[in-house]
TIVO-2410 file (N, C-alpha, C; in nm, 3 decimals):
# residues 179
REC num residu      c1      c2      c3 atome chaine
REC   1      X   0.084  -0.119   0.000     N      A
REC   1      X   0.000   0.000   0.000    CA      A
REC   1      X   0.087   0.124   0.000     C      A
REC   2      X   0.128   0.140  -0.098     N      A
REC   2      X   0.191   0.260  -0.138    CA      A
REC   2      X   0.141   0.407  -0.066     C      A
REC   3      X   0.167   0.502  -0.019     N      A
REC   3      X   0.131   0.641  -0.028    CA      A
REC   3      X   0.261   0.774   0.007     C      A
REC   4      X   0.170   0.873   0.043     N      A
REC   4      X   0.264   0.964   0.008    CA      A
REC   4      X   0.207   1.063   0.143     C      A
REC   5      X   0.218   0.928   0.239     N      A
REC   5      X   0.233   1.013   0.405    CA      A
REC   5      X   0.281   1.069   0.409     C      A
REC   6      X   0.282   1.177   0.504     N      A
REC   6      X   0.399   1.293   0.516    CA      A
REC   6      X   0.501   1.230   0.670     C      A
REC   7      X   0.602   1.302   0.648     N      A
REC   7      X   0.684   1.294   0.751    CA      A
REC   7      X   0.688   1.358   0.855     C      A
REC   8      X   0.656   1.374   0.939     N      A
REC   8      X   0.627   1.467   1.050    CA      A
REC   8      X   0.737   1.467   1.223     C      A
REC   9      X   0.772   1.587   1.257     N      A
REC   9      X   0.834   1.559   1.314    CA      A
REC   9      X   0.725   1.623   1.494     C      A
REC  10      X   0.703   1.503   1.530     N      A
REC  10      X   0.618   1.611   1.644    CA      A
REC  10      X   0.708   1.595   1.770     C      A
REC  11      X   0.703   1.711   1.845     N      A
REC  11      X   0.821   1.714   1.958    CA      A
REC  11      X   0.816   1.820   2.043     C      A
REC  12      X   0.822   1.789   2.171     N      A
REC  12      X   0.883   1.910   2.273    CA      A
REC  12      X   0.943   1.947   2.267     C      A
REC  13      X   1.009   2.082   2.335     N      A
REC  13      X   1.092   2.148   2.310    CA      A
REC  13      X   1.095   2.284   2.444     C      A
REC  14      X   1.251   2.270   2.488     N      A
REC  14      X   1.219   2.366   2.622    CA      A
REC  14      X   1.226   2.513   2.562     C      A
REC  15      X   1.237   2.631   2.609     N      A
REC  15      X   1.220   2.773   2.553    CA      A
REC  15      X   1.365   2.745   2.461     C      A
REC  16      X   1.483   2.707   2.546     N      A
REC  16      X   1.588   2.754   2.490    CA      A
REC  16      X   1.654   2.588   2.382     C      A
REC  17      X   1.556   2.579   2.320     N      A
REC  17      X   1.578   2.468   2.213    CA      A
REC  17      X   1.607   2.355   2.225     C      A
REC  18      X   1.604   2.260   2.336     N      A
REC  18      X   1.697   2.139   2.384    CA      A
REC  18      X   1.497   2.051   2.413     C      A
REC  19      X   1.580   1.951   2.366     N      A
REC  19      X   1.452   1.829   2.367    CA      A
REC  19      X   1.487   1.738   2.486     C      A
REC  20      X   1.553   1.721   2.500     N      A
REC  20      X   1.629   1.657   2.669    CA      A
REC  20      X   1.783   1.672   2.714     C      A
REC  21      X   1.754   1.685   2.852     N      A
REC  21      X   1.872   1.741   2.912    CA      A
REC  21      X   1.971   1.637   2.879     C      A
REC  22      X   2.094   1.685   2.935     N      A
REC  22      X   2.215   1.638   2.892    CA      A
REC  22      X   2.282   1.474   2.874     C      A
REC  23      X   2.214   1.458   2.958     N      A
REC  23      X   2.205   1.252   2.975    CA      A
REC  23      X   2.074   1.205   2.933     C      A
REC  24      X   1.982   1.329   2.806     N      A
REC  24      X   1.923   1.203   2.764    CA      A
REC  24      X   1.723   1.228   2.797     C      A
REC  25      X   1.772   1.262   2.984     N      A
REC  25      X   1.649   1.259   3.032    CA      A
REC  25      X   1.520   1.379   3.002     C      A
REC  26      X   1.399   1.332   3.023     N      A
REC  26      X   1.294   1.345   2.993    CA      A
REC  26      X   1.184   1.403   3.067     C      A
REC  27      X   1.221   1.405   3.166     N      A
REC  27      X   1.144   1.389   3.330    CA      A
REC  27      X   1.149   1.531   3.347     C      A
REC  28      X   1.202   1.664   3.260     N      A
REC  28      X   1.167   1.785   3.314    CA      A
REC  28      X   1.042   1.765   3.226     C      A
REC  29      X   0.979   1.684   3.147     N      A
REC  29      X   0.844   1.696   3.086    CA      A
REC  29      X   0.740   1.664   3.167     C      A
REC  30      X   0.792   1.579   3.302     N      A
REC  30      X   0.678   1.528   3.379    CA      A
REC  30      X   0.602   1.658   3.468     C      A
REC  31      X   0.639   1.761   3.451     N      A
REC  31      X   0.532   1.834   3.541    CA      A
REC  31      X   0.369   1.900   3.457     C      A
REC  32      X   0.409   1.857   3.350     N      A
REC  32      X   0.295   1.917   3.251    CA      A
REC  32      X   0.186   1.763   3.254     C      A
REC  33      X   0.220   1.650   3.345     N      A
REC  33      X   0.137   1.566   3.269    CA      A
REC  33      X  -0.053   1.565   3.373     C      A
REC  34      X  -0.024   1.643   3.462     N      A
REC  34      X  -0.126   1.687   3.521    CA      A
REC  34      X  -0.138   1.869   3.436     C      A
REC  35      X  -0.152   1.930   3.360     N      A
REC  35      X  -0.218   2.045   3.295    CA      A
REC  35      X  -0.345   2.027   3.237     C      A
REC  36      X  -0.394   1.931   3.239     N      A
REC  36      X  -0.557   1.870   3.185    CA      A
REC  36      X  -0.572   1.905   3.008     C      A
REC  37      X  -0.485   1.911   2.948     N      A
REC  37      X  -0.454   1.875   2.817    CA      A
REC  37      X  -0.310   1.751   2.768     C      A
REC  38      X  -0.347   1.754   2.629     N      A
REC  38      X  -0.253   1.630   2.617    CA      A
REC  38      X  -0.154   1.708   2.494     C      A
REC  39      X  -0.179   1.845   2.476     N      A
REC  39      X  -0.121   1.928   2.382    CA      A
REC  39      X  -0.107   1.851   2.241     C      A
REC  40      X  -0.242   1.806   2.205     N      A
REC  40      X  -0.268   1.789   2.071    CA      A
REC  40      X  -0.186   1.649   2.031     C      A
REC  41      X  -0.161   1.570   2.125     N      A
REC  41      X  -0.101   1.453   2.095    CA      A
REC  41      X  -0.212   1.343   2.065     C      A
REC  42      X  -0.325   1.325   2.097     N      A
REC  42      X  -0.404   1.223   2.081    CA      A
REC  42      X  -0.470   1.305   1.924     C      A
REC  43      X  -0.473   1.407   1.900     N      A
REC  43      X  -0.474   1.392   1.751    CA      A
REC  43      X  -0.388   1.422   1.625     C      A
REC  44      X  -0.294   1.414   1.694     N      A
REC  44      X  -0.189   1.392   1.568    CA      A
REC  44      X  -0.205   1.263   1.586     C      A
REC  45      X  -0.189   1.196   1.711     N      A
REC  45      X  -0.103   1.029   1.683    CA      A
REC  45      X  -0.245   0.959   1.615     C      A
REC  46      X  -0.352   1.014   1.565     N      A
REC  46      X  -0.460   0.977   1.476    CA      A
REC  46      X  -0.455   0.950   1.349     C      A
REC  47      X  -0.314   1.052   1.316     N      A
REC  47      X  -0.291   1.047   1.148    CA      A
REC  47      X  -0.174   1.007   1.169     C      A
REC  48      X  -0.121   0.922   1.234     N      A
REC  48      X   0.019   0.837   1.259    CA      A
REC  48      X  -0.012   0.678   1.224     C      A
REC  49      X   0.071   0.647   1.109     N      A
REC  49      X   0.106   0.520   1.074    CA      A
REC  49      X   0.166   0.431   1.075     C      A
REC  50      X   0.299   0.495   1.127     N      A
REC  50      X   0.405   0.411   1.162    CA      A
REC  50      X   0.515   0.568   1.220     C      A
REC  51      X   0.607   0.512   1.245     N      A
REC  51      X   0.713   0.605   1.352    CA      A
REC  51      X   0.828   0.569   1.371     C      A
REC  52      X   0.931   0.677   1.303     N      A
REC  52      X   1.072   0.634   1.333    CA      A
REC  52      X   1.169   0.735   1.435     C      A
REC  53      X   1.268   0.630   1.457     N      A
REC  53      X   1.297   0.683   1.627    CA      A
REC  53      X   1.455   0.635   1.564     C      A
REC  54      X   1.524   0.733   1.675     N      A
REC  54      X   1.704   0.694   1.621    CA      A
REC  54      X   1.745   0.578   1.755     C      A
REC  55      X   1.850   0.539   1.769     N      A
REC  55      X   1.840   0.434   1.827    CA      A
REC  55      X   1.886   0.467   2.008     C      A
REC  56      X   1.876   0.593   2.001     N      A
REC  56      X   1.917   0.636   2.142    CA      A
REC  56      X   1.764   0.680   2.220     C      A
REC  57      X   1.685   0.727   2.157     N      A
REC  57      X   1.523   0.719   2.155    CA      A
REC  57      X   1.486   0.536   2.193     C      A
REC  58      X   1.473   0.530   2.069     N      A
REC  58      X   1.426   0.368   2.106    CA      A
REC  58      X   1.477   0.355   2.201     C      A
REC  59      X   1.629   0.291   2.246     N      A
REC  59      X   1.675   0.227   2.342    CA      A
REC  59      X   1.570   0.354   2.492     C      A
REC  60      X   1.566   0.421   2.504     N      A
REC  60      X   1.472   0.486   2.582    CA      A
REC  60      X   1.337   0.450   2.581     C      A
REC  61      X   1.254   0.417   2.491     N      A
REC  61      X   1.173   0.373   2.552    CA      A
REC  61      X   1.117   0.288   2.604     C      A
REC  62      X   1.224   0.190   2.527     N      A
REC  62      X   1.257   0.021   2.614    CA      A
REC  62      X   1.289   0.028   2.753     C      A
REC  63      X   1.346   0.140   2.822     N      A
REC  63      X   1.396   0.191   2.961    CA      A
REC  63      X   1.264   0.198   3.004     C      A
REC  64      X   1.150   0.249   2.968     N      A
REC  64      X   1.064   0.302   3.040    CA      A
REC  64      X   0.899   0.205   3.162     C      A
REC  65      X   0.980   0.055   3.142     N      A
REC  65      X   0.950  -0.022   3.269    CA      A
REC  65      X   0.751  -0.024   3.207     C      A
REC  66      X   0.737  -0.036   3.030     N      A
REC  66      X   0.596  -0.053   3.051    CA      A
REC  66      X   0.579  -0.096   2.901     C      A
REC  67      X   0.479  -0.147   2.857     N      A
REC  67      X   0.521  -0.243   2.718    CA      A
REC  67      X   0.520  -0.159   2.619     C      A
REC  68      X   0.580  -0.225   2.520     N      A
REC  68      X   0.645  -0.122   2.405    CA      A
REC  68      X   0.504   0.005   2.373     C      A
REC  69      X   0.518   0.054   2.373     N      A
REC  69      X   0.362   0.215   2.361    CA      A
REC  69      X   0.351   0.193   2.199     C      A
REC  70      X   0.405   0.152   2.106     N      A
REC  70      X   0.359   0.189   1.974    CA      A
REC  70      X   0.298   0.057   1.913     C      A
REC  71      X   0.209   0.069   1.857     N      A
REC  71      X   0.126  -0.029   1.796    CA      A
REC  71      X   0.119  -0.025   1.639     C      A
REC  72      X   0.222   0.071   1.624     N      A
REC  72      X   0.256   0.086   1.456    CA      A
REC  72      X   0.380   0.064   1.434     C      A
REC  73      X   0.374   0.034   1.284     N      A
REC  73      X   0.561  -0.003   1.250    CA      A
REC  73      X   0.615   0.091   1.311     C      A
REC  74      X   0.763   0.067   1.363     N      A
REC  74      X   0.813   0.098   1.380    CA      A
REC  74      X   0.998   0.122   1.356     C      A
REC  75      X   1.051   0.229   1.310     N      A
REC  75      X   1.167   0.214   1.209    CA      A
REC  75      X   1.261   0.301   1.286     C      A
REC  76      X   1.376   0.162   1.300     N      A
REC  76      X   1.471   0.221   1.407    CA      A
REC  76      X   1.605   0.251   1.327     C      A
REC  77      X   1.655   0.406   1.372     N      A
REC  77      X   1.816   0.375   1.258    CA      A
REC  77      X   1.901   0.395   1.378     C      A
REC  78      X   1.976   0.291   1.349     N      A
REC  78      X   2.074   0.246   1.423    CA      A
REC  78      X   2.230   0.172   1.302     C      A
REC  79      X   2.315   0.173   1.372     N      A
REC  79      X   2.449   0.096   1.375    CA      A
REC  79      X   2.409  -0.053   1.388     C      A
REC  80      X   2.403  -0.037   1.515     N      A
REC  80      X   2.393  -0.160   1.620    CA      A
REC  80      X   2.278  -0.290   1.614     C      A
REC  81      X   2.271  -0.373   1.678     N      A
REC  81      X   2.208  -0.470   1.686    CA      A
REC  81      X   2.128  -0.451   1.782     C      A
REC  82      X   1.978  -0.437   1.811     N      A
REC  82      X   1.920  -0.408   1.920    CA      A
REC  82      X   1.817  -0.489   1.946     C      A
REC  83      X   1.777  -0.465   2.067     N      A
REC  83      X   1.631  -0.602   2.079    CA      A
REC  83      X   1.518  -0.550   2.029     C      A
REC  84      X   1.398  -0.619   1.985     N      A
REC  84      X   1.290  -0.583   1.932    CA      A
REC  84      X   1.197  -0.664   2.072     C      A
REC  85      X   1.123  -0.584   2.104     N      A
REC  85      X   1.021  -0.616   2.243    CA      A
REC  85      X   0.935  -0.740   2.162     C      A
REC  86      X   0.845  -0.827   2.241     N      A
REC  86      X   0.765  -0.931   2.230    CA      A
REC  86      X   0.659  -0.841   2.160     C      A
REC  87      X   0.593  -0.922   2.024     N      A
REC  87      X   0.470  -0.844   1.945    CA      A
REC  87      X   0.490  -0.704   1.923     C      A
REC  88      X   0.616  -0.633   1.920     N      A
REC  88      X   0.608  -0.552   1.831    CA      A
REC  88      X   0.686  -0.539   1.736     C      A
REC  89      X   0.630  -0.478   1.618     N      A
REC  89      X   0.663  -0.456   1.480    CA      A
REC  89      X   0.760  -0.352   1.478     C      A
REC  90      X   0.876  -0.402   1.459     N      A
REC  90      X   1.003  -0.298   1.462    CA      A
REC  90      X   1.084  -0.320   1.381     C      A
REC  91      X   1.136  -0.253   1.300     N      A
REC  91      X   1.266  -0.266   1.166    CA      A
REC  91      X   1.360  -0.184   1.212     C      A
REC  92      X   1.480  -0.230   1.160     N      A
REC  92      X   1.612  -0.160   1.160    CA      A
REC  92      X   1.690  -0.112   1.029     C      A
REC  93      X   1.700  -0.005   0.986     N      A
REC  93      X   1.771   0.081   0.935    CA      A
REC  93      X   1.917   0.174   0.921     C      A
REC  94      X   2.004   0.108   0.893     N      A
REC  94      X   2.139   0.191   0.890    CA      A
REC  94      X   2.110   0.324   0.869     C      A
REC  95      X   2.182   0.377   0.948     N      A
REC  95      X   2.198   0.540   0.879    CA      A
REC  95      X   2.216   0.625   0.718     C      A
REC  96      X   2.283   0.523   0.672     N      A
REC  96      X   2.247   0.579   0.534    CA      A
REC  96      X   2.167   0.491   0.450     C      A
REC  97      X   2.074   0.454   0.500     N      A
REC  97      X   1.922   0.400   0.422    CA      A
REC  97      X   1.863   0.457   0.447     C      A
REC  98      X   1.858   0.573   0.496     N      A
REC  98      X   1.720   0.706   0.524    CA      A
REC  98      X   1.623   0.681   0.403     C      A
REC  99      X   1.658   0.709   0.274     N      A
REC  99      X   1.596   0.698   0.172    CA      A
REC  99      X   1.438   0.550   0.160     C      A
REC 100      X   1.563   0.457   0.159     N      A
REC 100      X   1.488   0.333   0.162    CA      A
REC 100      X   1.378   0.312   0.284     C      A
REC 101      X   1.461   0.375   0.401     N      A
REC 101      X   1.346   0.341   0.515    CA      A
REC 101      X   1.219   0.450   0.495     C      A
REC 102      X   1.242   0.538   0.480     N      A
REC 102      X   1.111   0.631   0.426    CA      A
REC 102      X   1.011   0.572   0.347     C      A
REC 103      X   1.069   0.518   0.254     N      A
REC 103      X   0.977   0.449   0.137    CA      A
REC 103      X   0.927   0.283   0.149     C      A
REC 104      X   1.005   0.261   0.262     N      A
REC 104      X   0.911   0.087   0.335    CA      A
REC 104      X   0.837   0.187   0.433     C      A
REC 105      X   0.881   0.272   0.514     N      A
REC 105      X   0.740   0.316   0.616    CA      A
REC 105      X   0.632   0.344   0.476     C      A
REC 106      X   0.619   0.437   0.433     N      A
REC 106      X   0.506   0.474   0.324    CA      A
REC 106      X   0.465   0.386   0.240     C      A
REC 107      X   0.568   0.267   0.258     N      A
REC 107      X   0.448   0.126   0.182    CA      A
REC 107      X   0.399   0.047   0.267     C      A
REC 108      X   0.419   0.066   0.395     N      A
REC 108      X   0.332  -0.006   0.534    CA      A
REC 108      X   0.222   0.083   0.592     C      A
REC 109      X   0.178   0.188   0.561     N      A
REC 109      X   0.089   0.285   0.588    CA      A
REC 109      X   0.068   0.362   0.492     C      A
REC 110      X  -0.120   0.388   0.492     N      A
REC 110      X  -0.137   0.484   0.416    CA      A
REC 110      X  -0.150   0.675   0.488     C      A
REC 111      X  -0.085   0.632   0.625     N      A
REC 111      X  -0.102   0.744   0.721    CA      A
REC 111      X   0.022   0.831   0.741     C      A
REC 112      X   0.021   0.904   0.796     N      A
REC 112      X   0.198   0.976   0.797    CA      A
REC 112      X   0.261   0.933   0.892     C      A
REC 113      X   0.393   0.967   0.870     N      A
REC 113      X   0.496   0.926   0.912    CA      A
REC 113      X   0.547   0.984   1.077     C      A
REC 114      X   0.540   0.945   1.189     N      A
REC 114      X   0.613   1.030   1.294    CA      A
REC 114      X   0.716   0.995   1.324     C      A
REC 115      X   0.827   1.126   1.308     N      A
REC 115      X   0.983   1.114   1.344    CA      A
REC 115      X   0.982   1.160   1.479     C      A
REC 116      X   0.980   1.068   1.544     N      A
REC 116      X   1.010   1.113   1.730    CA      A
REC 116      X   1.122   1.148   1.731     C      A
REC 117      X   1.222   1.116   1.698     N      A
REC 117      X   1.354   1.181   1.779    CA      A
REC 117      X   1.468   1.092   1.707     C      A
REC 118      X   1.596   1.116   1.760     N      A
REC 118      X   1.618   1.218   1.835    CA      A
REC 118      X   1.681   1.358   1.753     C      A
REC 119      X   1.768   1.447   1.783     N      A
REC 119      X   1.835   1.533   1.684    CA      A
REC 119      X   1.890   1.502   1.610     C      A
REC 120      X   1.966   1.426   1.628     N      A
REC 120      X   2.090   1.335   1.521    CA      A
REC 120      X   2.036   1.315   1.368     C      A
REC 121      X   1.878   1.215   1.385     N      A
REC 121      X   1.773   1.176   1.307    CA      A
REC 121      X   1.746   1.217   1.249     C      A
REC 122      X   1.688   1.371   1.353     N      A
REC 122      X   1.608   1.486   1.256    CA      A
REC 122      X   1.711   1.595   1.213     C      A
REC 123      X   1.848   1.589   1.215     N      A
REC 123      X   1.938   1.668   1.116    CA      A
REC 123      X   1.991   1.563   1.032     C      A
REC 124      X   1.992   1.448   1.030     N      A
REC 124      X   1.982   1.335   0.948    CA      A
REC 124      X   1.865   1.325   0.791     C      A
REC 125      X   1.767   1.328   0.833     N      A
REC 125      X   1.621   1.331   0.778    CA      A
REC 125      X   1.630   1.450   0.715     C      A
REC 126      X   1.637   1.562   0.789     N      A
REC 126      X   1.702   1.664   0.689    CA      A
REC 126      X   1.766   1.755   0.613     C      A
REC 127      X   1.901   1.659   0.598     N      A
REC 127      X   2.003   1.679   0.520    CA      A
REC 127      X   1.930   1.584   0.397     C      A
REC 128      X   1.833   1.489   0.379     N      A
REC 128      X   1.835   1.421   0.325    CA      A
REC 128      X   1.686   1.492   0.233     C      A
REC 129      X   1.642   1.575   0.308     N      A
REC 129      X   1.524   1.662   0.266    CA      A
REC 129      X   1.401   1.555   0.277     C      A
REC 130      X   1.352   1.471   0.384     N      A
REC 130      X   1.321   1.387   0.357    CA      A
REC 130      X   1.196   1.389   0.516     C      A
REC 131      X   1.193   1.549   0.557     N      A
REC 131      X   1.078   1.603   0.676    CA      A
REC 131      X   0.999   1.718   0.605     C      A
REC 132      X   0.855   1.677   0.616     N      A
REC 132      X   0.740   1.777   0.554    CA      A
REC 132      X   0.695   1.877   0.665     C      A
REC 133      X   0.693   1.795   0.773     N      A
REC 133      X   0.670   1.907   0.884    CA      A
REC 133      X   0.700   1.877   0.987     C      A
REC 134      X   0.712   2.021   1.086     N      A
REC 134      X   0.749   2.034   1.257    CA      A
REC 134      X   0.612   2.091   1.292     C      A
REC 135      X   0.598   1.997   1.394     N      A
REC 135      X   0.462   2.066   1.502    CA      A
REC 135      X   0.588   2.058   1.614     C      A
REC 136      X   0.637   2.177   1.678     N      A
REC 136      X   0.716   2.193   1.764    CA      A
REC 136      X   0.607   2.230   1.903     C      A
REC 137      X   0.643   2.177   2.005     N      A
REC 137      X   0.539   2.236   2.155    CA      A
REC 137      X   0.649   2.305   2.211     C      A
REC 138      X   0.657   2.442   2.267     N      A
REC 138      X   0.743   2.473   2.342    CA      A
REC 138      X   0.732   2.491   2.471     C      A
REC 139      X   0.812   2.433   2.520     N      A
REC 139      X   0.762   2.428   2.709    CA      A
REC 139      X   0.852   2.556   2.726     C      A
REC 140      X   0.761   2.595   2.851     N      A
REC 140      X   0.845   2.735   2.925    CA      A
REC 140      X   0.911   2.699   3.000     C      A
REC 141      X   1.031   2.637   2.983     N      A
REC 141      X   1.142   2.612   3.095    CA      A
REC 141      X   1.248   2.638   3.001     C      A
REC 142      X   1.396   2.697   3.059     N      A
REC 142      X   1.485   2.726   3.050    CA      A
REC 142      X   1.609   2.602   3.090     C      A
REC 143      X   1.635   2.540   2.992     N      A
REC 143      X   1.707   2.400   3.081    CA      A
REC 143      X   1.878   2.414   3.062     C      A
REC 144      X   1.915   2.480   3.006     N      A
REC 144      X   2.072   2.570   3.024    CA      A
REC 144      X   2.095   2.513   2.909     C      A
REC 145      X   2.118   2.375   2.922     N      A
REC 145      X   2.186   2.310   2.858    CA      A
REC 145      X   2.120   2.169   2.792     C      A
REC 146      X   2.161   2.110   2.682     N      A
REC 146      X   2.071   1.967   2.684    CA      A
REC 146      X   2.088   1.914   2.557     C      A
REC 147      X   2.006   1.837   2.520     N      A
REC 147      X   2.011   1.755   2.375    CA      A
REC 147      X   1.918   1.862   2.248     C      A
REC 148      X   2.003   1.917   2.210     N      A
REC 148      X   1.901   2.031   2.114    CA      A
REC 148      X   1.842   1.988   1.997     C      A
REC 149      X   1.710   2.045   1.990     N      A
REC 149      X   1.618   1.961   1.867    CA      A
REC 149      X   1.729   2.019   1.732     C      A
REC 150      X   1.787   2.105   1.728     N      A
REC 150      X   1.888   2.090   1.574    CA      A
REC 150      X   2.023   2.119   1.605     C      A
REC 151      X   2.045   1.992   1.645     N      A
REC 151      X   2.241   1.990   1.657    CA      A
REC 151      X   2.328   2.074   1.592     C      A
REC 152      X   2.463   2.072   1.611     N      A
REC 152      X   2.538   2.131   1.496    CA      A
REC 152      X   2.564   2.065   1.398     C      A
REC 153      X   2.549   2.145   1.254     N      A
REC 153      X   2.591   2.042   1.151    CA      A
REC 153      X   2.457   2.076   1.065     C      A
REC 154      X   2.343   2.100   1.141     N      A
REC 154      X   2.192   2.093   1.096    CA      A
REC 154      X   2.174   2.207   0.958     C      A
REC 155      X   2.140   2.098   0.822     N      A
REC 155      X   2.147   2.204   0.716    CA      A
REC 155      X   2.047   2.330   0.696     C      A
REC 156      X   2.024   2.454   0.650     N      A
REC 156      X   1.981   2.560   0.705    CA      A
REC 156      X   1.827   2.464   0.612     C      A
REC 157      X   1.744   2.484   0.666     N      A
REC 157      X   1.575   2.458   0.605    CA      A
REC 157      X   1.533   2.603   0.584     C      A
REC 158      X   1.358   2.617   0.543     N      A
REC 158      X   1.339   2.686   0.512    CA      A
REC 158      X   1.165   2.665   0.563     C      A
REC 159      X   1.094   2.730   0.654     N      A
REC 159      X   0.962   2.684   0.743    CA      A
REC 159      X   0.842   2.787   0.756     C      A
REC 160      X   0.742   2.741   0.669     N      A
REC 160      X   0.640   2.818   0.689    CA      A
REC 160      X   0.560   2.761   0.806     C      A
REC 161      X   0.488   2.895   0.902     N      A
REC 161      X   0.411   2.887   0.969    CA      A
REC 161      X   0.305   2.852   0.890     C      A
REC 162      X   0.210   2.747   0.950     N      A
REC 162      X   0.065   2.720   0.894    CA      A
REC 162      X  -0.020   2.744   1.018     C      A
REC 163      X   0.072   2.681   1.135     N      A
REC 163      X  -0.088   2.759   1.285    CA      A
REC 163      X   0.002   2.747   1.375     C      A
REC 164      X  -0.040   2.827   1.471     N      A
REC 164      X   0.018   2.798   1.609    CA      A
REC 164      X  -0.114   2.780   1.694     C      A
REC 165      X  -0.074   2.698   1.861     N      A
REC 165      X  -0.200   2.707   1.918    CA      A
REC 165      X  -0.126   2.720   2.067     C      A
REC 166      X  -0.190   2.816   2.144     N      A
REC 166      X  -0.156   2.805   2.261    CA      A
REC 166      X  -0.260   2.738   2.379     C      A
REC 167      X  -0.184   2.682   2.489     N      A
REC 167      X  -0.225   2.555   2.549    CA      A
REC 167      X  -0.195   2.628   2.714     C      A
REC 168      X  -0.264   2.524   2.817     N      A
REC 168      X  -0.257   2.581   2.964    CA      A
REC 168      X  -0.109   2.577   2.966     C      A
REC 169      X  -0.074   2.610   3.110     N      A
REC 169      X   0.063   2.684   3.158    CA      A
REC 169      X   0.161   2.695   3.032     C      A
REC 170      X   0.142   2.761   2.952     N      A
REC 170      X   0.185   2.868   2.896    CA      A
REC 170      X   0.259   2.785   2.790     C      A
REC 171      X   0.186   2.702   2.713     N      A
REC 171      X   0.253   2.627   2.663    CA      A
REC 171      X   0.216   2.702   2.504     C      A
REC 172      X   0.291   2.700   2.410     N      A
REC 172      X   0.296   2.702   2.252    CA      A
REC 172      X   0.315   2.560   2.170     C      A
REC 173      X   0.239   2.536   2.043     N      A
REC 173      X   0.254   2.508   1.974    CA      A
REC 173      X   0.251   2.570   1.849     C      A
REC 174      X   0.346   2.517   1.764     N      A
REC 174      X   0.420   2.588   1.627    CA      A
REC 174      X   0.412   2.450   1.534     C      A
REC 175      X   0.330   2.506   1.403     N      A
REC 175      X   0.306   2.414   1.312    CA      A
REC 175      X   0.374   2.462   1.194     C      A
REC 176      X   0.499   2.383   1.124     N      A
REC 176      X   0.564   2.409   1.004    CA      A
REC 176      X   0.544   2.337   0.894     C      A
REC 177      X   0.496   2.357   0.791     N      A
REC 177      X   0.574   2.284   0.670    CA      A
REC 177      X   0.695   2.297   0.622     C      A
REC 178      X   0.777   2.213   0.577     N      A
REC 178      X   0.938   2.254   0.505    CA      A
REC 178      X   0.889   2.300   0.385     C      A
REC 179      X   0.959   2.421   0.309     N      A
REC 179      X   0.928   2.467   0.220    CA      A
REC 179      X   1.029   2.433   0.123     C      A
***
């Protein structure tokens, strides 16, 4: 089933650009999970078909002590040899098969594509021109330092606003297409 899902990159993000602090972690996200919204995650992950993750992501959410959360393909780029959890659908991808893995996700779904993470991936993905859009959430925290959603190295893009929406404690979302 061929299509022409889009690639999407949906993601947090603290004020000062970093998607997780310096080792990785995640847990400055846990104070938003009582704000009585889900910041538009239960309907994006509606038009989600499958989801690729770099292998420092994955290996994270295998950390997270609860069964694998995705129920769609799932496309891991990695080096390495990694475990695939019981009943779920997971592929592995070298780093320079970006191309090819794009085009087996979009023949396993007729839905779009979500690039969770991590930076590496998504300055990976696009150098390769190969991300249609950022729905960026920006949390209001200041974290000094951390894993930044566009590393160095990251080739310059080019991003139209299509919407933004703002959310309780002071949260933003920013919707891009790559132009």
């Amino acid at each position: 089933m061929t299509t022409d899902g889009k690639v999407v990159v949906f993601i947090a993000m603290s004020l000062d650009g970093f998607i997780a602090t310096d080792d990785g972690g995640v847990g400055w996200l846990d104070r938003y999970n009582d704000a009585g919204t889900d910041f538009g995650y239960e309907d994006f992950i509606a038009r989600v078909g499958a989801n690729v993750q770099g292998s420092k992501t994955y290996e994270q959410v295998l950390g997270f002590d609860v069964p694998y959360p995705y129920e769609v393909p799932s496309f891991v780029v990695t080096s390495r040899e990694l475990e695939t959890p019981a009943g779920a659908d997971v592929r592995f991808f070298r780093p320079d098969e970006l191309p090819a893995l794009v085009a087996a996700a979009r023949e396993a779904t007729t839905k779009d594509i979500w690039l969770i993470g991590g930076g590496q991936v998504i300055r990976s993905f696009l150098e390769h021109r190969l991300v249609d859009e950022f729905i960026i959430t920006i949390m209001p925290d200041v974290l000094g330092s951390g894993v930044p959603l566009f590393p160095e190295g990251t080739p310059p893009s080019t991003l139209r606003l299509v919407r933004s929406e703002t959310f309780p404690a002071s949260v933003v979302s920013l919707h891009y297409t790559v132009v």
